[in-house]
N, C-alpha and C positions, 0 to 999 in steps of 0.2 A: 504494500500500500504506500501510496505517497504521501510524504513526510515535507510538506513547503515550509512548516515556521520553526523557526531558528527556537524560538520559547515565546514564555508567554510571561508578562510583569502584573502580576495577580492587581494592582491596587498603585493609584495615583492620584495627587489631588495638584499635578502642578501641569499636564499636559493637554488637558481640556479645560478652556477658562472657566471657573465656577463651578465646573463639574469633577466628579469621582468616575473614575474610568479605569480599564484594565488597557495593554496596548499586546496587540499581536506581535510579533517579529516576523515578518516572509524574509527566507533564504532570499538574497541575489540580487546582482541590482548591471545596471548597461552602465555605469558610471565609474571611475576608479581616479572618484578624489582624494589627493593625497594626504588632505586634513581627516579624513575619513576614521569615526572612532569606533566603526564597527565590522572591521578587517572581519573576523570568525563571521559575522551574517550576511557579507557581500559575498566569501569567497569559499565557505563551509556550507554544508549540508544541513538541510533541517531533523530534525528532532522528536516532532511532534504532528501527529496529524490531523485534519481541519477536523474530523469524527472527537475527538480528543481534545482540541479546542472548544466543539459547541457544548462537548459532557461537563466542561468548567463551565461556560457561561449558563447553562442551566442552574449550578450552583448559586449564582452571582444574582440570578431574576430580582428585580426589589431589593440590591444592595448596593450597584451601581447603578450610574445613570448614562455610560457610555463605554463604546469600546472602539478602539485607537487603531486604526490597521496601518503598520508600517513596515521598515526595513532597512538595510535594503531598499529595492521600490516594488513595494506591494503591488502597485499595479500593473507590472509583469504577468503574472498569472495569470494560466490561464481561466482557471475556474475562478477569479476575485469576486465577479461581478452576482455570480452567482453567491460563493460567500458573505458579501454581504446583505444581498440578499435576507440572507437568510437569518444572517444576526440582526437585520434593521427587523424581519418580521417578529421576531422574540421580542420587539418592545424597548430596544434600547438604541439612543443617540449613535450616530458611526460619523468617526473623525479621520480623514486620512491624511498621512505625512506623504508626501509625493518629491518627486525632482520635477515632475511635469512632463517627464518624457514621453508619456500614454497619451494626448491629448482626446485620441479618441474614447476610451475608456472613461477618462474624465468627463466627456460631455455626456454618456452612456449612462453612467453613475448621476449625473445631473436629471438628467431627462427625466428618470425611473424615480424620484425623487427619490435617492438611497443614504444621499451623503446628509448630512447635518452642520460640517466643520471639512475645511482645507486649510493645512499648515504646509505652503510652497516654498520652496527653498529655489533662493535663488542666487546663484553661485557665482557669478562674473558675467560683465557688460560682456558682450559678442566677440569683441577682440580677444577676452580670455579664457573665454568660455572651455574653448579644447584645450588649453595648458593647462585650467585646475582639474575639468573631470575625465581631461583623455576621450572625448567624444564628441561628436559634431551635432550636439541637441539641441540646439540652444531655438532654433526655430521650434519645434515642437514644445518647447518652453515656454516660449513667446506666445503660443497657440493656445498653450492652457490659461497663462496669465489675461490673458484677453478673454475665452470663454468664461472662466471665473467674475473679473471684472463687466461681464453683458447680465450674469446670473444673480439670482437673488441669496448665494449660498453665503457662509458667511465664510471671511478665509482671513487669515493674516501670511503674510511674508517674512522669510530670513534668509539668514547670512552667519557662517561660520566665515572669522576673522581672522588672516592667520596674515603677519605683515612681509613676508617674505611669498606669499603671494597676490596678496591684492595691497598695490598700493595706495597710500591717502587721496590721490588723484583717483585711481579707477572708484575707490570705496562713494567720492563724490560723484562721480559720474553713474553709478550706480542711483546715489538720493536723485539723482537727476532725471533717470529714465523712470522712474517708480513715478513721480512727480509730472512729468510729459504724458503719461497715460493717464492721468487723474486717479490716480490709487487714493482712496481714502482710507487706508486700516492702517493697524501697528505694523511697524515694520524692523523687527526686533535684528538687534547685530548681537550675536555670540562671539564674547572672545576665545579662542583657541585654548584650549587647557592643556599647558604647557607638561612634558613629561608624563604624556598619556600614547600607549600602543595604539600608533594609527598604519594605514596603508603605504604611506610613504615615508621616509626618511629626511622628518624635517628638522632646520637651526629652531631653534629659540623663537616663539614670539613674541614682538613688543606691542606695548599699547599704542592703539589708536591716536596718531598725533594733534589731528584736525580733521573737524568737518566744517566744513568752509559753505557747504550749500545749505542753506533751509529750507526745508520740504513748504511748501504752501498748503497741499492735501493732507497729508497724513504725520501720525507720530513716528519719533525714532525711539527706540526702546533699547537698553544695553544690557545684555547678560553677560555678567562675566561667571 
């Protein structure tokens, strides 16, 4: 039998705003960014099987209020759409963490009214987009952040920080593009946590020296 999630995080009160949620892990992902802090579920096997995830979320009925489908990029799979499915009919909120590289799927997920929450990650302006994730996505990225922004879904955007590859100029350039589409939601920056097993082999990162643009639309949020 197939085995797609890496595990499962029984309990959360910080990855769905205001809500308690559990989050899936799907093995695997098209992306091989080198800030990346989950080398074993981009590039390891899963674990657990979706029969085995829903015998938990039976558990959970009336004790959460949501359940986090990520990765990796969950929306690789091929059965997701169906999965969720099937956790939104048991009565609970579904949030997903994406890179955006599914656009179709995402609008699929839209349509069916399945999602409730999109947390997009958005990794570098076009020019760098292949240097940080090694892949040429950045259009189908573009494709979901625009379906998103036509939708009435709710979503926020991020950024892992890492200053040896996006520098203060592109990090601007980035408030820039986010701002040029009229994004009005949070739009949180992650600093890089320094001395953590990631995918690549990277120096040292520094803090964030300047953000020289002011968003007109939306907020900056900082998580370090």
């Amino acid at each position: 039998m197939s085995k797609p999630i890496y595990n499962i995080t029984p309990f959360t009160l910080l990855d769905y705003p205001d809500k308690s949620a559990c989050i899936i892990w799907y093995v695997g992902c098209n992306m091989r960014c080198l800030y990346c802090y989950n080398p074993e579920i981009v590039l390891g096997k899963g674990n657990t099987t979706f029969s085995e995830a829903i015998s938990f979320l039976k558990s959970r009925q009336g004790l959460l209020d949501a359940v986090i489908f990520s990765g990796g990029e969950c929306l690789l799979h091929k059965n997701i759409v169906e999965h969720i499915n099937q956790v939104k009919s048991m009565g609970f909120l579904v949030k997903i963490d994406t890179n955006g590289s599914n656009s179709d799927v995402l609008r699929q997920l839209i349509d069916k009214n399945l999602i409730d929450y999109v947390a997009l990650d958005f990794k570098a302006i076009k020019d760098s987009f292949q240097q940080i994730t090694k892949s040429d996505l950045f259009p189908p990225f573009e494709k979901s952040f625009e379906i998103l922004l036509q939708s009435n879904i709710k979503f926020e955007v991020r950024t892992t920080h890492h200053s040896e590859l996006i520098s203060d100029e592109e990090l601007n350039a980035m408030l820039y593009y986010l701002d040029s589409k009229n994004y009005n939601g949070n739009y949180y920056i992650q600093a890089f946590r320094n001395n953590t097993d990631t995918l690549g082999d990277l120096s040292y990162s520094k803090r964030i020296n300047a953000i020289n643009y002011s968003p007109l639309h939306f907020n900056v949020v900082f998580r370090n």
